[in-house]
N, C-alpha and C positions, 0 to 999 in steps of 0.2 A: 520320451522316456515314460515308461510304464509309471505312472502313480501309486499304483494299488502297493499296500504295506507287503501284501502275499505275491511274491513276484519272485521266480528263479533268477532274477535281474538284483538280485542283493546289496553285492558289492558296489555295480553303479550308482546304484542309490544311495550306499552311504557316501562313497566319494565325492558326490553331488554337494550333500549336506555337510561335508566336511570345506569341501568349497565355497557354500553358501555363508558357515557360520566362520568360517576359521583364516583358512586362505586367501579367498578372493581372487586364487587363479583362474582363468578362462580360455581355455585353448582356440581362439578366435581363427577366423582363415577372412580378412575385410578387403586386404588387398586382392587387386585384380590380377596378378601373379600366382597368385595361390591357388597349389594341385587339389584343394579341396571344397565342398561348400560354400559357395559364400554369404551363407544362411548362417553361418556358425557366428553370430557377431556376439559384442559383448550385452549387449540389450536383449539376444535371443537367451541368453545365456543367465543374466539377469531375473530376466522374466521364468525360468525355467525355478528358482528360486523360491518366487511368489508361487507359483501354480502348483509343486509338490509339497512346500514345507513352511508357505503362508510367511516366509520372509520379504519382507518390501527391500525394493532395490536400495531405497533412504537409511534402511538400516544396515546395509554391510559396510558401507566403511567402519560403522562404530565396533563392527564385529573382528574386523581386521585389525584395526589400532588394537585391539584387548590383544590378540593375539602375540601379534609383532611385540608390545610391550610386555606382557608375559613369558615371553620365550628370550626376550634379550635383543631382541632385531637383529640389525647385524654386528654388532658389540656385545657377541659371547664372550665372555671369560668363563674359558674352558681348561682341563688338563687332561691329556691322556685321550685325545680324541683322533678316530682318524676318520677325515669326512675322504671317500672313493670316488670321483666322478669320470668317468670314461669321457673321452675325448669327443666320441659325436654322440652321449648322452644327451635328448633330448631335456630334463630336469636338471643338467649341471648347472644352470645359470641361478636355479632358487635353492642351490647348496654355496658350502663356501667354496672358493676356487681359486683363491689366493693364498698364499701357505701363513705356517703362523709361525710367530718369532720362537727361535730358540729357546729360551728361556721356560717356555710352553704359557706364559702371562698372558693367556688369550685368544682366539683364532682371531685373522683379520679376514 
């Protein structure tokens, strides 16, 4: 990944950093199965962390719990929401995907 702040590479880089401080997702490929890389692991991934945005691996958990507890985890009480997830949407597993009760008292 380009480091430099001046990079046509933008977007990547926030996503990065929104990975690093917020999420904590890592699109790994570890298994030997896997059609891609298997350089992509979660320590590469980690490390990619410290070396653009000077976050230590020791610190994302802490960054993830803020997160997960700020947003509700997965005990939203919500009303009037409609989460969309396509069927072989790669991201439907970190949406909801379970319907939520009539009543509208919540997504599950």
């Amino acid at each position: 990944m380009e480091t430099s702040v001046h990079t046509c590479r933008r977007a990547e880089r926030q996503w990065t950093y929104q990975a690093c401080t917020e999420f904590g997702f890592y699109q790994t490929c570890e298994d030997t199965t896997c059609p891609f890389s298997g350089m992509l692991t979660l320590q590469a991934q980690t490390q990619l962390c410290a070396k653009v945005f000077g976050i230590s691996q020791h610190s994302l958990p802490a960054h993830i719990a803020f997160t997960n507890s700020f947003y509700g985890e997965d005990h939203r009480h919500t009303n009037r929401v409609l989460y969309v997830n396509g069927g072989v949407d790669p991201w439907k597993e970190l949406s909801v995907v379970q319907g939520s009760r009539e009543d509208g008292d919540g997504a599950q």
